[in-house]
N, CA and C atoms as a LAMMPS dump frame, in Angstrom:
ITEM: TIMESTEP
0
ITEM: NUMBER OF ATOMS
261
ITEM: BOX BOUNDS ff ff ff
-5.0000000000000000e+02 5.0000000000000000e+02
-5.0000000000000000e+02 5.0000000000000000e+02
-5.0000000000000000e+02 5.0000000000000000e+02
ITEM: ATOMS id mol type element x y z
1 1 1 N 404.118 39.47 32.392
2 1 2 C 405.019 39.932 31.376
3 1 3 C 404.203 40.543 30.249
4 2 1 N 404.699 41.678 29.545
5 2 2 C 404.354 42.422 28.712
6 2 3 C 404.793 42.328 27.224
7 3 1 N 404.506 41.742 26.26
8 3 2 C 405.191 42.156 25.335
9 3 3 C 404.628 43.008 24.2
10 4 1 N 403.554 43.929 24.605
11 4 2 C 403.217 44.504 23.431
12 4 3 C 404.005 46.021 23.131
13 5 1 N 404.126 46.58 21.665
14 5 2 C 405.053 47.558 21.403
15 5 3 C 406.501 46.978 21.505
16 6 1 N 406.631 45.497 21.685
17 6 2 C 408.327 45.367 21.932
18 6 3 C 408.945 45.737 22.965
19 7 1 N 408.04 45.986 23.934
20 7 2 C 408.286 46.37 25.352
21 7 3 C 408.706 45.182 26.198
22 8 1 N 409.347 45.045 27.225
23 8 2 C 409.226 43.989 28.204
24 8 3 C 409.276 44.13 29.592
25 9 1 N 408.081 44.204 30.096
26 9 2 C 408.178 44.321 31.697
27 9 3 C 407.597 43.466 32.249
28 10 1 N 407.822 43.343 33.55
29 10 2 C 407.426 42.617 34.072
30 10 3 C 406.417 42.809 34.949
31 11 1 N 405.322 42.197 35.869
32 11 2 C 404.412 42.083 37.16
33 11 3 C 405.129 42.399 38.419
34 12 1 N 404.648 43.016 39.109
35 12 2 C 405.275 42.86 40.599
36 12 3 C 405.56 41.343 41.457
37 13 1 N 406.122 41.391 41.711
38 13 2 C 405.67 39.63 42.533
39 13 3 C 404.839 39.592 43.424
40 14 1 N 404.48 38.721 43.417
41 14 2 C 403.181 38.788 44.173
42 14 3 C 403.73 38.316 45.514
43 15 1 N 402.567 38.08 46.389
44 15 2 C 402.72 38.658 47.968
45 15 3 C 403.343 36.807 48.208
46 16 1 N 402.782 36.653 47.802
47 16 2 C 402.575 34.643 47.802
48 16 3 C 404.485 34.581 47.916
49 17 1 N 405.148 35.038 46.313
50 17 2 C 406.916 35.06 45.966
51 17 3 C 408.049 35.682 47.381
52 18 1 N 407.04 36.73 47.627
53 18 2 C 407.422 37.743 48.537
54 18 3 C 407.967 36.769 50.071
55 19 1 N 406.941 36.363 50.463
56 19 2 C 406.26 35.52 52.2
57 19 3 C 407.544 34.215 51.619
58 20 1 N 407.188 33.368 50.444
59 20 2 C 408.574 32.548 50.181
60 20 3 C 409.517 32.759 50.374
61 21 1 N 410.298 34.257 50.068
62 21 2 C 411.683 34.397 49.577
63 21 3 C 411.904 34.727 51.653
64 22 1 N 410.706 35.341 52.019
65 22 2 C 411.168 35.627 53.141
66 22 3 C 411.876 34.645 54.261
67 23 1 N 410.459 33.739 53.744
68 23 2 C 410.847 32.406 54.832
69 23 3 C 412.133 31.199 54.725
70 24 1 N 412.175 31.394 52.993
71 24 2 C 413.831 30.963 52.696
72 24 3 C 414.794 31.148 53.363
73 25 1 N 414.726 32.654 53.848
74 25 2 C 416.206 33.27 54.465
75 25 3 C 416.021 33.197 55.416
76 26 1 N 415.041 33.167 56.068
77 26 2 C 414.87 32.784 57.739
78 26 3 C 415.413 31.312 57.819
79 27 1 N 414.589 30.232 56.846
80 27 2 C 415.397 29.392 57.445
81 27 3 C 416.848 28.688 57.236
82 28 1 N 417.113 29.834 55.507
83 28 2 C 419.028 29.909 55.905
84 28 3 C 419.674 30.145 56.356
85 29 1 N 419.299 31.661 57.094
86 29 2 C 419.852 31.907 58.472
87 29 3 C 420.228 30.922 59.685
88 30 1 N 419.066 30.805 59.697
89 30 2 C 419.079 29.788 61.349
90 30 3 C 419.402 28.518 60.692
91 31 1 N 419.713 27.698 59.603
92 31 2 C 420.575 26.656 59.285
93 31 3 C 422.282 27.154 59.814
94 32 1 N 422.933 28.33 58.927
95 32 2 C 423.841 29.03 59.376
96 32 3 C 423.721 28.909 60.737
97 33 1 N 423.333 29.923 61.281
98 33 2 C 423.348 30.09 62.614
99 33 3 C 423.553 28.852 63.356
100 34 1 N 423.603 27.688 63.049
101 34 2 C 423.467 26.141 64.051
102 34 3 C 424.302 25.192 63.052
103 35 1 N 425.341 25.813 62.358
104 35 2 C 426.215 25.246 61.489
105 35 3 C 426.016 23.432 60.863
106 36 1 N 424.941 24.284 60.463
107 36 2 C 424.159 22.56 59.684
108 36 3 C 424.089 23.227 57.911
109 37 1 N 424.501 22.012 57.052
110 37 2 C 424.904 22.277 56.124
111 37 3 C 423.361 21.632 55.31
112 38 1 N 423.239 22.369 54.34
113 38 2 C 421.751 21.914 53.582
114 38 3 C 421.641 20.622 53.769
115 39 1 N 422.412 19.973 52.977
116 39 2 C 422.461 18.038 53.019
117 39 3 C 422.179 17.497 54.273
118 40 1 N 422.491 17.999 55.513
119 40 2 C 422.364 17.569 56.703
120 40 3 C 420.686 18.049 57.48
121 41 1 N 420.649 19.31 57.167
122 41 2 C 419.766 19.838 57.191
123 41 3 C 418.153 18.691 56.53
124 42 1 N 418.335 18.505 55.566
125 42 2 C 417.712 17.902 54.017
126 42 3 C 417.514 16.431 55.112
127 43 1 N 418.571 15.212 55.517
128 43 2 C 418.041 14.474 55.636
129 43 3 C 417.671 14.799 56.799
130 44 1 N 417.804 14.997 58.121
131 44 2 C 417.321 15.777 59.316
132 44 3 C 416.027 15.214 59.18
133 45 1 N 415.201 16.46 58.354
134 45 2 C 413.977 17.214 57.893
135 45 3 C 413.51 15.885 57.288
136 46 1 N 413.543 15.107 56.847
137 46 2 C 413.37 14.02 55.7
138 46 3 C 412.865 14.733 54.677
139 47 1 N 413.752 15.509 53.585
140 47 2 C 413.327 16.857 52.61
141 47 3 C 414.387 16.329 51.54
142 48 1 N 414.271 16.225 50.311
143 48 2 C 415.542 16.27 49.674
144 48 3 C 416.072 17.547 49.569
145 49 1 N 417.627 17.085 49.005
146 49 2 C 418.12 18.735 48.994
147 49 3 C 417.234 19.124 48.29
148 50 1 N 417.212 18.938 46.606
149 50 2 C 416.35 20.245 45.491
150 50 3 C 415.684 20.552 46.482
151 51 1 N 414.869 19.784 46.942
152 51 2 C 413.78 20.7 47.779
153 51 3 C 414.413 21.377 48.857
154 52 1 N 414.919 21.564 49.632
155 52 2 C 415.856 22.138 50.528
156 52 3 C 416.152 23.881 49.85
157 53 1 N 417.289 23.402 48.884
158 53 2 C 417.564 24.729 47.991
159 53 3 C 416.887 25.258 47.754
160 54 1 N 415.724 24.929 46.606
161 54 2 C 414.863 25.466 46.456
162 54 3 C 414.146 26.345 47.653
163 55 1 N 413.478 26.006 48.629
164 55 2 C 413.037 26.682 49.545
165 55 3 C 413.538 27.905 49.942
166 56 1 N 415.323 27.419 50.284
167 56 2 C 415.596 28.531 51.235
168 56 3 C 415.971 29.719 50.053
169 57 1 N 415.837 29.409 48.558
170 57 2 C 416.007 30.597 47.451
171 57 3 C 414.625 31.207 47.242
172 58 1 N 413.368 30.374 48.076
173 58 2 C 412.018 30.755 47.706
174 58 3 C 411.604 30.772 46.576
175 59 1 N 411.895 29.197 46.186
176 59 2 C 411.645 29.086 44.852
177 59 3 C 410.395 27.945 44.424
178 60 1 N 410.108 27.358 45.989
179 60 2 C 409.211 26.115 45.959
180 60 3 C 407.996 26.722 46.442
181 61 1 N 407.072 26.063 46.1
182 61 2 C 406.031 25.876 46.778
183 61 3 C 405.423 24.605 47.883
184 62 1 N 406.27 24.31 48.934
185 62 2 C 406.318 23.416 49.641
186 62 3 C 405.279 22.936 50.188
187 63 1 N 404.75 21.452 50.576
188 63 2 C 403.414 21.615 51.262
189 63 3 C 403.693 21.996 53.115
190 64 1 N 402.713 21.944 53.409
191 64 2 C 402.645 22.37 54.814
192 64 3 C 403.706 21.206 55.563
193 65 1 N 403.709 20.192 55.452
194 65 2 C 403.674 19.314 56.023
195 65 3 C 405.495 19.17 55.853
196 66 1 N 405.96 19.817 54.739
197 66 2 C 407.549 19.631 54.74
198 66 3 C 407.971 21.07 54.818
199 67 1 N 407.383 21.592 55.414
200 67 2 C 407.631 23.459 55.973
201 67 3 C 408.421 22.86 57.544
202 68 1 N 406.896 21.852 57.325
203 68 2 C 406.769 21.583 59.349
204 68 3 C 408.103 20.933 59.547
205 69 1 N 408.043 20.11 58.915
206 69 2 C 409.869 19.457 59.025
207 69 3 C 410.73 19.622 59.456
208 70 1 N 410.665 20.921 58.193
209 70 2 C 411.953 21.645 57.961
210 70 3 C 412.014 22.461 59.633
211 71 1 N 411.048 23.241 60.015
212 71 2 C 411.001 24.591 60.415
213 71 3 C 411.04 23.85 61.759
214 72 1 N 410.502 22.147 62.377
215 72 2 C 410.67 22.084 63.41
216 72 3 C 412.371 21.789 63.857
217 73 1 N 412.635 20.699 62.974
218 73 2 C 414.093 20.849 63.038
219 73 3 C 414.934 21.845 63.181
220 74 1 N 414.519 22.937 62.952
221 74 2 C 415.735 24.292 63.252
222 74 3 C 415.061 24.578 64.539
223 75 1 N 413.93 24.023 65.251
224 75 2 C 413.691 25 66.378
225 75 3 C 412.486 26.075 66.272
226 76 1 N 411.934 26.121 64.813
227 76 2 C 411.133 27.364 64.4
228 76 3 C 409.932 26.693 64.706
229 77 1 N 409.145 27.59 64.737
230 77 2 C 407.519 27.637 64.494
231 77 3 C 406.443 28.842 63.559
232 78 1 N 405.708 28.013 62.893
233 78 2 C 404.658 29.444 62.403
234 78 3 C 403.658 29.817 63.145
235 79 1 N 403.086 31.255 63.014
236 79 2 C 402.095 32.048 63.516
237 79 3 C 401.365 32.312 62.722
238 80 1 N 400.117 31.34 62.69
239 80 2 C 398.934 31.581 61.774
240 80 3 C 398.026 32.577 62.853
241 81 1 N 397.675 33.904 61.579
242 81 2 C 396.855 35.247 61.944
243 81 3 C 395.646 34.645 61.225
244 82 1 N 394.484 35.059 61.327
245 82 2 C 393.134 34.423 60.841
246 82 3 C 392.902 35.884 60.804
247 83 1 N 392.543 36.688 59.818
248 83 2 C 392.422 38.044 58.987
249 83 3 C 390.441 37.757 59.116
250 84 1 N 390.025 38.716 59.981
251 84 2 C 388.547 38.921 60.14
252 84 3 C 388.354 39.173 58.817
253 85 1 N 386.726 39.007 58.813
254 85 2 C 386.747 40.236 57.484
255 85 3 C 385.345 41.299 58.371
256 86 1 N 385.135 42.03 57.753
257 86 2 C 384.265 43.362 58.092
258 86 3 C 382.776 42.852 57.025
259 87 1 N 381.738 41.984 57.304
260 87 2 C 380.726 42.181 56.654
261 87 3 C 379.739 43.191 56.98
């Protein structure tokens, strides 16, 4: 955020906000999709709701370990890419 001159803008979001908001809706979707309601969803997962909501608005920063929870309970899985680098 900017406030000099009385200006106000903002930063782009970063890639980190971005990969969240994405994975939120993936896994509101496929909650939808298998007509499970957050709360149900939440104890399922052993997740509370806030944390639940939060997520699927991509608003948390969840640890790995209640992603896994969440994401095995719907059926999902992640695909970790390991990014070479060029020395």
């Amino acid at each position: 955020m900017d406030l000099s001159n009385n200006t106000l803008t903002f930063a782009p979001k970063s890639q980190y906000v971005v990969i969240m908001e994405n994975v939120g809706n993936i896994i509101k979707e496929r909650r939808k999709a298998l007509s499970i309601t957050q709360r149900e969803l939440a104890a399922l997962a052993g997740v509370g709701i806030n944390t639940l909501t939060k997520i699927e608005r991509g608003e948390a920063n969840p640890s790995l370990k209640v992603m896994m929870n969440i994401l095995h309970t719907l059926g999902l899985e992640i695909d970790v890419k390991i990014k070479s680098n060029n020395l």
